[in-house]
N, C-alpha and C positions, 0 to 999 in steps of 0.2 A: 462213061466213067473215066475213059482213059482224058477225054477235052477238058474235064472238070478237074484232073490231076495236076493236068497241064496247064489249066490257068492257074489252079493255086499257085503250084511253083514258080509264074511267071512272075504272078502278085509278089510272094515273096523277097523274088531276085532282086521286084523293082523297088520295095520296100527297105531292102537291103543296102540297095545304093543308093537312095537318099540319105538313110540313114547318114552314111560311111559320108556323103556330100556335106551331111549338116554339123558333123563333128569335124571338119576340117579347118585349118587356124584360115583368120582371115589375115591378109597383109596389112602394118602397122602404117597409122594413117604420117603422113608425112609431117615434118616439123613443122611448126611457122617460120616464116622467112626472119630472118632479124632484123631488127629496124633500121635503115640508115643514119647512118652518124652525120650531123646537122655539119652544113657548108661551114668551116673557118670564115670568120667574121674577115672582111675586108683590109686589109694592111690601111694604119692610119694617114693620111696623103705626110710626105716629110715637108716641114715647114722651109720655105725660100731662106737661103742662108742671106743674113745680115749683110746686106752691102753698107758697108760703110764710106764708101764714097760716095752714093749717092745723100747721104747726109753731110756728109764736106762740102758736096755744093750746093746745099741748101743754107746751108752756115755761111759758107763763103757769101751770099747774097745777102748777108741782113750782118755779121759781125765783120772785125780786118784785124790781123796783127798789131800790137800796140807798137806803137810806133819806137824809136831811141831817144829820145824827147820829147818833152812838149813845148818848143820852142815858139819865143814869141820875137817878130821881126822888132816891136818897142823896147824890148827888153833882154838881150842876147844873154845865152848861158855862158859866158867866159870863161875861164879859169879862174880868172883873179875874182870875179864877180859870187862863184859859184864859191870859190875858197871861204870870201867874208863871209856871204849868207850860212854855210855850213857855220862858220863859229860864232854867230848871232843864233842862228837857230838853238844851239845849247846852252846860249847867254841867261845862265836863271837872273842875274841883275838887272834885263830887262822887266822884271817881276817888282814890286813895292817892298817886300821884304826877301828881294833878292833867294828866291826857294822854289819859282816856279820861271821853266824856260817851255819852248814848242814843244820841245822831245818829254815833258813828264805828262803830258795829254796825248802826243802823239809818238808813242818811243817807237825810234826806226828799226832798232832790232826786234820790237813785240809785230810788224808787220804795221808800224803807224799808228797803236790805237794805245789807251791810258794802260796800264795793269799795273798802279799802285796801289789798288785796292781790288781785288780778286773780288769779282760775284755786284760790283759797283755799277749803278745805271747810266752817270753821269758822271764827270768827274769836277774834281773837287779843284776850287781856285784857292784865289786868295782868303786865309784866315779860315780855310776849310770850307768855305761855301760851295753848296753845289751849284751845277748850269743846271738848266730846264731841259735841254737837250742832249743826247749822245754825241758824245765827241766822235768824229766818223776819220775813217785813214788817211793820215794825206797823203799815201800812194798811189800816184795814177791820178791824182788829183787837179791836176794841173791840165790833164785834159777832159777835164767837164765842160757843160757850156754857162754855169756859174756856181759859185760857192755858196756852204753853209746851204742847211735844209730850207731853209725860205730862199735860197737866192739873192739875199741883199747884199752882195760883193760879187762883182764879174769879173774876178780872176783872183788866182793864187796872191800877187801882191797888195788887193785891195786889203784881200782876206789876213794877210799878215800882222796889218796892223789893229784890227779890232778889238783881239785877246788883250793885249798889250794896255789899254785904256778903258777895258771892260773891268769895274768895278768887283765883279765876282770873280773875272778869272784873276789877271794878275796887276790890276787894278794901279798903275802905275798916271800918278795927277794930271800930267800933260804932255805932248807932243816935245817942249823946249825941256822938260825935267831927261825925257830920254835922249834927247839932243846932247845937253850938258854932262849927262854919267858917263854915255862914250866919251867927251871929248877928254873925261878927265883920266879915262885908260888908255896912255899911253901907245899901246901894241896898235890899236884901230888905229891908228892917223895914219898908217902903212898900207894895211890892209884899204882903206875907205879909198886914197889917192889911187893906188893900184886900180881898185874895180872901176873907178869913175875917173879916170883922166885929165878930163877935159874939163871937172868942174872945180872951179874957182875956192867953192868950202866944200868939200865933197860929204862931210859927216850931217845926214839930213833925214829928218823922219820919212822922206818921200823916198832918198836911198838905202834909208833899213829894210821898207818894203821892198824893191827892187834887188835886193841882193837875197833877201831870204826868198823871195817868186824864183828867182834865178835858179837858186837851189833846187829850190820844191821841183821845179820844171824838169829835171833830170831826176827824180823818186819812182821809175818809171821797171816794173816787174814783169818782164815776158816770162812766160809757160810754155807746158808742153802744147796746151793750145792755140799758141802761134803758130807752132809746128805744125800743127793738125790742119790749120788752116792756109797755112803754107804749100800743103799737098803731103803733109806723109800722114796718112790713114793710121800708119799704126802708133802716132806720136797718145794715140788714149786708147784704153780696154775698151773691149767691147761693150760691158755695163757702162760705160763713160758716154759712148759714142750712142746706143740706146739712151742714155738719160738725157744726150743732148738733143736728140728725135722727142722724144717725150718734152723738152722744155718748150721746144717748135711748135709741134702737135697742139699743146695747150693754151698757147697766146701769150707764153709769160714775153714773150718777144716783143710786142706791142710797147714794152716799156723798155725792156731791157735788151738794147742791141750796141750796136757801133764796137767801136775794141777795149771799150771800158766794161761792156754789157750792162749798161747804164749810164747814168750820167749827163743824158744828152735832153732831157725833157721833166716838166712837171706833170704829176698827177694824182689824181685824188685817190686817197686810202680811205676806201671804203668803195671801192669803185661800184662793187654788184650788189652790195649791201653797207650798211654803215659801221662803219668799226667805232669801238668804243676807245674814245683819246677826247680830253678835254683841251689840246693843243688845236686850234685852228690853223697853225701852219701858215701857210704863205700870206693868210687872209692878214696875220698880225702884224705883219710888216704891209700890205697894200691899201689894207682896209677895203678893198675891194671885196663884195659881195661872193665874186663867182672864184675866189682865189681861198673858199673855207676849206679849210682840210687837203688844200695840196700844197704837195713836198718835192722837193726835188729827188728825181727817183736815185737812189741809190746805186754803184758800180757794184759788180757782181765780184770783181780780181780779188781775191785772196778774202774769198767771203766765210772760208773753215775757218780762218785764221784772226774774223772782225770781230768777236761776238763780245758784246750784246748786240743786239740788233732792235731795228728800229729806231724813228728820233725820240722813243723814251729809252732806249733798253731794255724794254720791258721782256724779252724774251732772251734767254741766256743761248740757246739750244739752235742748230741752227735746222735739224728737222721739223722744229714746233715749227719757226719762223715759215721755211716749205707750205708746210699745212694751211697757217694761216691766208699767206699770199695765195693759194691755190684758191681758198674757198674766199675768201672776201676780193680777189681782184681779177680772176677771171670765171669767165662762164662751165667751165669743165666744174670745176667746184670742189673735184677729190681726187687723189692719185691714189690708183689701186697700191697694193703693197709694192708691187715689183716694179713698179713706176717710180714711186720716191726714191726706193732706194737706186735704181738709176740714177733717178737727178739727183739725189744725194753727192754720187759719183764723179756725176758729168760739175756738178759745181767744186766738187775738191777737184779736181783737175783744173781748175782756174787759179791752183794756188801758183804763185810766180818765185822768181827768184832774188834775194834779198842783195841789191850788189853792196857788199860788206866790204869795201875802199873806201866807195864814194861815201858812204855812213858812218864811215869810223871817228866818233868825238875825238874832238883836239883837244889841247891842253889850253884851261884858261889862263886869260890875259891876265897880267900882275896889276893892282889897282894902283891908284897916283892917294898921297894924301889928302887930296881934294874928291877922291872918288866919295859921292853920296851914299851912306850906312844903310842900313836895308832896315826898314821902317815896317813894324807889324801891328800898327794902329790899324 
């Protein structure tokens, strides 16, 4: 009785402390861990800063500072020489009805180009007639390697005399009719012996040319990109010196090099594709087959300052002009945004300096009673 007491209570005890075991807390299961926080993306690589010398002497190899001249050993810029041509070039009397001289096609203070009629493609001759072609600068002109967009005059003096006898522009009858007008103003017979010395009758249609080339020969506009290529890097911004990598880059250089950045070669407009112009260009003066649609290429100097552009004018604007030449004459075909407006850049930086002496009109010559009336037939 007493071992059967004694198990009970032992049952109990043990019953007891499970009990007391199984109402005891359990410990609280631990958190989860937090997630790590994702690596910082990699710092972006910093872009090579712009050396812009290394594009000075890539420029240096293909462009050269314009030079103080463009002097010719046949035909010397003298003073006396340079004086007369200066006051022929503004002779509107070498004109038929006396109204049109060099400088209303090519005014030296607009940077050489027409602006008697604002938004005009061509300009206007004699009796209002238009040319077929844009009148282009004649600054810097004097060192191309020939004149006028076909090239049919190989130099400035040829080039002198053909407005002069050109029915549309200022359409004057003959050679001896301009001979006889100077001789009958008085002031030239000073002027004419000065520039020409040594000749016997010195007043000659072959010394009008000669003394207005003489001129033109010193119309000559250095820039800050002489400087640039001079050696001082910081003579153009930085979007200048990028626009001018950008003109490199894209081939426009093929055409447009030497210190004119142009001027030095013919070539076809239409080069990668056919541009639409009903002017055959050089062909119309060669009649040669492989001369259809090329021009003589264009100088780049003070090309903010030329517009219209092209030998129709057909484009007012000189970022259309960009665009064009990009897609029709090299293989790139399209300048991103940040690229034009570079070369935008790097081309106004080709604008030069007007030297405002040597351009300053003179006062014209007093006529003789024999001077011939200005005839607007």
């Amino acid at each position: 009785m007493q071992d059967l007491t004694q198990r009970s209570l032992g049952t109990l005890l043990l019953a007891a402390a499970l009990l007391a075991g199984c109402n005891k807390e359990q410990p609280p299961e631990p958190a989860p861990a937090a997630p790590e926080a994702p690596a910082a993306p990699a710092p972006a690589p910093t872009p090579p800063a712009f050396d812009a010398s290394a594009v000075q002497q890539r420029a240096r190899a293909i462009f050269a500072p314009l030079p103080v001249s463009a002097e010719s050993a046949s035909n010397p810029s003298t003073d006396a020489r340079t004086a007369l041509g200066r006051q022929l070039y503004y002779e509107p009397r070498l004109s038929k009805n006396h109204d049109i001289s060099c400088n209303s096609c090519h005014s030296l203070s607009a940077y050489g180009i027409d602006v008697r009629t604002p938004g005009a493609k061509t300009s206007a001759g004699h009796k209002g007639q238009l040319g077929d072609r844009n009148s282009p600068t004649v600054y810097n002109a004097a060192l191309h390697f020939v004149q006028f967009w076909d090239g049919r005059s190989p130099d400035v003096e040829a080039q002198a005399l053909g407005p002069m006898r050109n029915p549309v522009e200022m359409a004057m009858p003959s050679d001896a009719h301009i001979v006889k007008l100077l001789q009958s103003i008085p002031g030239y017979a000073q002027l004419f012996k000065a520039a020409f010395p040594d000749d016997k009758d010195p007043i000659t249609f072959a010394n009008v040319a000669k003394a207005i080339g003489a001129f033109e020969r010193k119309l000559v506009t250095p820039g800050r990109f002489d400087k640039f290529l001079r050696g001082d890097t910081s003579a153009l911004t930085e979007p200048e010196a990028k626009g001018l990598a950008a003109f490199m880059d894209a081939g426009c250089i093929a055409c447009h090099m030497g210190p004119t950045v142009g001027g030095t070669m013919y070539q076809k407009l239409g080069l990668m594709k056919p541009y639409p112009t009903k002017d055959e260009g050089r062909f119309q003066e060669t009649k040669n087959e492989a001369d259809k649609f090329f021009f003589k290429v264009p100088s780049l100097r003070n090309i903010e300052k030329t517009a219209p552009y092209f030998h129709d004018g057909s484009l007012p604007q000189l970022e259309d002009a960009v665009k064009v030449m990009v897609e029709y004459q090299t293989a790139k075909g399209k300048f991103s945004d940040e690229e034009l407006q570079n070369v935008l850049a790097f081309l106004k930086s080709l604008t030069g300096e007007l030297p405002g002496d040597y351009i300053k009109e003179p006062a014209a010559l007093p006529p003789s009673k024999t001077t011939p009336k200005p005839d607007p037939s």
